[in-house]
C-alpha positions as CSV (number, residue, x, y, z in Angstrom):
1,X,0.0,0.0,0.0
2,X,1.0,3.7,-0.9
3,X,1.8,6.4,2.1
4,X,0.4,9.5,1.5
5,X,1.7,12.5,3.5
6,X,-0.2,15.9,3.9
7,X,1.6,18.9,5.1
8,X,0.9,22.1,5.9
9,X,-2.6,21.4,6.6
10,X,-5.2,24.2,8.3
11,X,-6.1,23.6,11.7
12,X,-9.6,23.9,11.1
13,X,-9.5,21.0,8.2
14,X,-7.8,18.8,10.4
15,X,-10.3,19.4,13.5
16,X,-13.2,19.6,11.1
17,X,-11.5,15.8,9.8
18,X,-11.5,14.6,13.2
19,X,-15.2,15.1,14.2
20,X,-16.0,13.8,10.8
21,X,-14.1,10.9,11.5
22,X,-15.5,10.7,14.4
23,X,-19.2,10.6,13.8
24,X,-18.2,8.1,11.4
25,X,-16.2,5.5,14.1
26,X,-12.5,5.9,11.8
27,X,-9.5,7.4,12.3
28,X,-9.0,10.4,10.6
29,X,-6.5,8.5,7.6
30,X,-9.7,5.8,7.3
31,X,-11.8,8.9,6.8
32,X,-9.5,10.9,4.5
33,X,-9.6,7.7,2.3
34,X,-13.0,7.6,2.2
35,X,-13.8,11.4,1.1
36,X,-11.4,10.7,-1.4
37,X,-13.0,7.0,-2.9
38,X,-16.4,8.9,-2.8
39,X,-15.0,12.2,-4.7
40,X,-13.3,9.9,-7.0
41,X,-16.2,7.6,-7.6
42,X,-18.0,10.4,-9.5
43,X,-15.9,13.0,-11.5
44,X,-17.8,13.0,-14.7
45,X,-20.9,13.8,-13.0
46,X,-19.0,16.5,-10.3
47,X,-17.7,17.9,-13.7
48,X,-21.0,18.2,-15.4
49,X,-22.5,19.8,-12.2
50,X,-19.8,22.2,-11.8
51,X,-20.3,23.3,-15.3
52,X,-23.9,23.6,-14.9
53,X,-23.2,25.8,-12.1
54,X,-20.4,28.1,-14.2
55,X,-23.4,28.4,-16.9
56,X,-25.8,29.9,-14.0
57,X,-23.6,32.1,-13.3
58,X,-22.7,33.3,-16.8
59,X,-26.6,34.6,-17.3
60,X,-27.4,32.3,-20.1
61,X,-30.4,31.9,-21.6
62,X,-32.8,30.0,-23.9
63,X,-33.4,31.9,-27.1
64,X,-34.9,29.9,-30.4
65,X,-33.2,32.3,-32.6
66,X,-29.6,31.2,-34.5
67,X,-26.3,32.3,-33.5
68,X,-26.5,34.4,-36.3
69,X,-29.9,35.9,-35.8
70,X,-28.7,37.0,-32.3
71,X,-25.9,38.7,-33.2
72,X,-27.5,40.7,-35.8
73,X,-30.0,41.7,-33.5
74,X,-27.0,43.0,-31.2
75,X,-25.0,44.4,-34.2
76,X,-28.5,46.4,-34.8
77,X,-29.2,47.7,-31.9
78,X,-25.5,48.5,-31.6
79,X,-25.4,50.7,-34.9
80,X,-28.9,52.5,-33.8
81,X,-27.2,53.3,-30.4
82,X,-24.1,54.5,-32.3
83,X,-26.7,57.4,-34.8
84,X,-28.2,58.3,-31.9
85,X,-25.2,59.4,-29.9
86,X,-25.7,56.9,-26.9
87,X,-22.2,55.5,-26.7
């Protein structure tokens, strides 16, 4: 079996580690191992959900116009703004 050695760890983690472990009747290596099996379990899914998240975030939107109908629309409204002194 490998050895894995953490340094430099935040004293907060490591308490926050120990309860955890605690509730869960393993030392705190046992419950290290076990956050990482379950994190490791699921990455595709993680990724997908983090990148649902990113899209939140970014203000997107469902629109049933193209790509290009959008961006004339913006390139429009962009020009009008422009002959009317707004920018």
């Amino acid at each position: 079996m490998a050895i894995l050695q953490v340094r430099s760890m935040d004293k907060d983690l490591y308490t926050a580690l120990g309860r955890r472990a605690a509730l869960e009747n393993r030392s705190i290596s046992q419950e290290v191992i076990e956050i990482i099996k379950r994190y490791l379990a699921t990455p595709v899914t993680r990724k997908a959900a983090a990148d649902e998240e990113a899209l939140g975030l970014a203000g997107s939107w469902e629109d049933s116009r193209s790509e290009k109908e959008i961006a004339g629309a913006i390139r429009k409204e962009r020009t009008a703004r422009r002959f009317h002194g707004e920018f």
